[in-house]
Structure formats: C-alpha cells, structure tokens
N, C-alpha and C positions, 0 to 999 in steps of 0.2 A: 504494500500500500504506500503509495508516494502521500509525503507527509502535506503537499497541495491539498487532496484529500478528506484532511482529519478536521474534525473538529476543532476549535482551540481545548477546551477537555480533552479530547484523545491525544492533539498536540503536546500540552502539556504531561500528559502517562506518557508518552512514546520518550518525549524528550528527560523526564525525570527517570526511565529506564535507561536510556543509554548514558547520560551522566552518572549513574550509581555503576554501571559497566564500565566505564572509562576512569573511574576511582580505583575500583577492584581494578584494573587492569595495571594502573601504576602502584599501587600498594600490592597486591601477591602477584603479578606477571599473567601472562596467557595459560598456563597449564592446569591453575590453584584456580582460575576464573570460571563458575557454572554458573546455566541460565538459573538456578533452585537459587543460588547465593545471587544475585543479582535481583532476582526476583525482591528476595527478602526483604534488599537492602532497599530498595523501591519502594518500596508496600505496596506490592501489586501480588494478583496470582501467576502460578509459574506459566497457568496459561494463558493470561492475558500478558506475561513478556516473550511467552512465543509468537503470541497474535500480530505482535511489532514487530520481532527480529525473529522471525523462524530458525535460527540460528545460530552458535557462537559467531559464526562467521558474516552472518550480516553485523553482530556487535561488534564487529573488529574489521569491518569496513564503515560502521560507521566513527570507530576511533581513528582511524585513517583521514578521512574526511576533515575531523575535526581539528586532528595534523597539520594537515594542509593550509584549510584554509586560514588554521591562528600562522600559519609561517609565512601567505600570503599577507596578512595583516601586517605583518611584522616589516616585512621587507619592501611592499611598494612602495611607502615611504621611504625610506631608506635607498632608494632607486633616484628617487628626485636627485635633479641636479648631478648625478652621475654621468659623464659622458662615454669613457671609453668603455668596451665592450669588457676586456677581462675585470675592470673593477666593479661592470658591475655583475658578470657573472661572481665572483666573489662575494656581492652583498648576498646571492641567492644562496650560496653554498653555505655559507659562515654561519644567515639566519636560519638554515636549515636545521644545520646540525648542533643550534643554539634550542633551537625548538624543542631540539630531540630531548633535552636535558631530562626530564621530568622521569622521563622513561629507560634514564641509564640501568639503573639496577635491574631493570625487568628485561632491559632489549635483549638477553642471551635466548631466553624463556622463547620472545616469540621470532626469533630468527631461527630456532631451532622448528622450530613450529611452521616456517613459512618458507623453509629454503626448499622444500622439494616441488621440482619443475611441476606437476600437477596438485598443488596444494592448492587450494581456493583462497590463501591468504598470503598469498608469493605477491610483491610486490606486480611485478610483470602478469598477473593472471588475467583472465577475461571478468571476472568478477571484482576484480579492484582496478577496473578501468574507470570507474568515477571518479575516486582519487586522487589518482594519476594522472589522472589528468589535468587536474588541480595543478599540479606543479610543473608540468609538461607546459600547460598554457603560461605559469611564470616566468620558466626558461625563456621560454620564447619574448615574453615581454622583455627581457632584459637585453635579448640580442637585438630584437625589432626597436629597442628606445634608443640604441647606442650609438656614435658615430665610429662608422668604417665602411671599409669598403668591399667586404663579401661578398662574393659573387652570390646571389640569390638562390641557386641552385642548391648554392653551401647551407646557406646562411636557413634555407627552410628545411635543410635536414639535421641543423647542429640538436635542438628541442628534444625531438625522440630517442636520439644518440646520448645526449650531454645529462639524459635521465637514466638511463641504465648507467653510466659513467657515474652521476653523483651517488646510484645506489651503492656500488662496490667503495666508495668514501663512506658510506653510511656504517660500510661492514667494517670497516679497518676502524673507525668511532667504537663501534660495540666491543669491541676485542680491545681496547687500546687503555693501559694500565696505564701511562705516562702521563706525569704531572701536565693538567690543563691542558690533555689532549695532544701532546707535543708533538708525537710522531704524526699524529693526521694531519696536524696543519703543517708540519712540515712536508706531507705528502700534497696534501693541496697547493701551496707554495710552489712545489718544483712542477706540480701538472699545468699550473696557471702562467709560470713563466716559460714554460717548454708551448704552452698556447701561445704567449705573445712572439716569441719568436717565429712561429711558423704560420701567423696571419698572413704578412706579407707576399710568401709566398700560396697563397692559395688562390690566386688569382692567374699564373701561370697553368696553360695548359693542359700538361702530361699531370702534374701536380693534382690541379683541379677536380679532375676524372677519379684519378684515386683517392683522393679525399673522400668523394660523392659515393665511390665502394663503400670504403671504410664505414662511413657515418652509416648508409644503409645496413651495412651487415652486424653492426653496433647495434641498431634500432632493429634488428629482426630476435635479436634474444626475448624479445617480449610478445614477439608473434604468436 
C-alpha cells in the first residue's frame, strides 16, 4: 500500500511502525530485529505491522529510504556554491558516510545480511531500487551542478557507476577500526585525486570509449 493511500491515522500506524523499526535496527542490528518486537514497540498488533510492511525487508527498505533521503538533506546544501566536480562529489561521499554514523555498531549485522547477490536487501537489488535511487539521483546532481567539461556520454554514465563505487567505500567504512575512519578517507583521498587527474583526459578519443566501457560494466553489477 503506497502511503498516498492511507489515511492520516493509518499514516501515522504505518509511520510510528517503521520509526520503532528503525530504532531497533540501530540499537540490536538486522538479525536481533523481529516484526513481534517491532510490533510491541509500536503498540500495534503483529498483524496490523505486517498489514504495513509485509516484511522485515520492506522495514529495511524503508530504513534505506530514510538513509537516503536525511543524506540528501544533509548535502544539497552543502553543494551550494561548490563548483568543481571532484569537490563536490566529495560533499556527497563524506555526507554519506557521515550519515552512516548512527548505524556503525550495527552495519557488520546487516552487511552480512545483505551481501548475497540475490538477497532482497543487497544494496544493488530490484527491491531496493527506490533507495537507490535516492542517491543515484544525488550523484548525478552533483556532476550535473558542477563546472567541467565531460563529455556527456561520460558524464551521464558517471551516476550509476560512481554508486556501486561509493558502495565498496561504504564497505571499507564498516570494516575500518582506525581512529576517525582514517584509512577510508585516506582511500577516498587517493580515488578522488586519481579522479582529478584523469578528467582531462576523458575527453580524448580512444580514452573516451573506454571510459564509457568501464562506467557501463561498473553500472551492470546492479543489473
């Protein structure tokens, strides 16, 4: 049921189950998380929070969602006034994985949960294409507001590519024991300057074309 649909009553059940889902999810992780305990914590019956989220996995698309768009909040702002392209794929990346904070101690929980290619909670799934595209469409704002000169070709396949790329940052984040994240942003650091160096030439030719592979076959891992 699309929440256009509901009532403001049912709006409000619907919405006050998946914020007691989205609690549990940051306090015991994906695994410790049941629709019974969610229920409870709602004060709803456990079938009227199936009636919402037939699912743990719609409750965990809609924590996705709600992901997304607080890091979209977070960062278009934060866009103003930025010109060049890698600075401001940087606001995107940085507010991303600033976002993530809430959910460090839990993310091992549901990466373990989400990494298998037909999981319905795998980032890349056909099920978490609402999401996703939440932040697919931010990527894009950030190359589409910026001054350069990208060949277009490029420049509208960077989005779908530069999102499976910032997922595997996501995972090096989860794993990453080092004071204030240090190796991630040192990994982000050297991919973002290994970017600027190689704009200029994407505008050449032979370069071009393999680029346009590249990015392609980057953006087919979520096919």
């Amino acid at each position: 049921m699309f929440s256009s649909e509901l009532t403001p009553k049912a709006e409000q059940t619907r919405s006050r189950i998946r914020d007691a889902a989205i609690a549990s999810f940051i306090e015991r992780g994906y695994p410790d998380t049941t629709i019974r305990l969610i229920a409870a914590e709602a004060g709803v019956s456990v079938g009227n929070a199936y009636y919402y989220f037939p699912s743990k996995t719609h409750l965990v698309q809609a924590l996705y969602e709600q992901v997304q768009s607080d890091h979209a909040r977070v960062a278009v702002p934060q866009l103003e006034g930025v010109t060049g392209l890698v600075d401001r794929l940087r606001v995107v990346f940085e507010t991303g994985l600033a976002n993530l904070e809430p959910y460090r101690k839990v993310a091992p929980g549901f990466l373990s949960a989400m990494i298998a290619p037909d999981s319905p909670i795998n980032p890349l799934s056909r099920e978490s294409s609402s999401p996703r595209d939440l932040t697919v469409e931010l990527i894009r704002r950030a190359i589409d507001g910026a001054d350069h000169r990208i060949p277009e070709d490029v420049a509208s396949r960077m989005p779908d590519a530069l999102f499976v790329l910032y997922l595997g940052l996501v995972l090096r984040w989860t794993y990453d024991d080092s004071d204030d994240h240090r190796r991630t942003r040192r990994l982000l650091d050297t991919a973002l300057r290994l970017f600027s160096v190689a704009l200029p030439f994407l505008r050449m030719p032979g370069i071009r074309g393999v680029t346009r592979d590249l990015l392609d076959q980057i953006a087919e891992v979520r096919a």
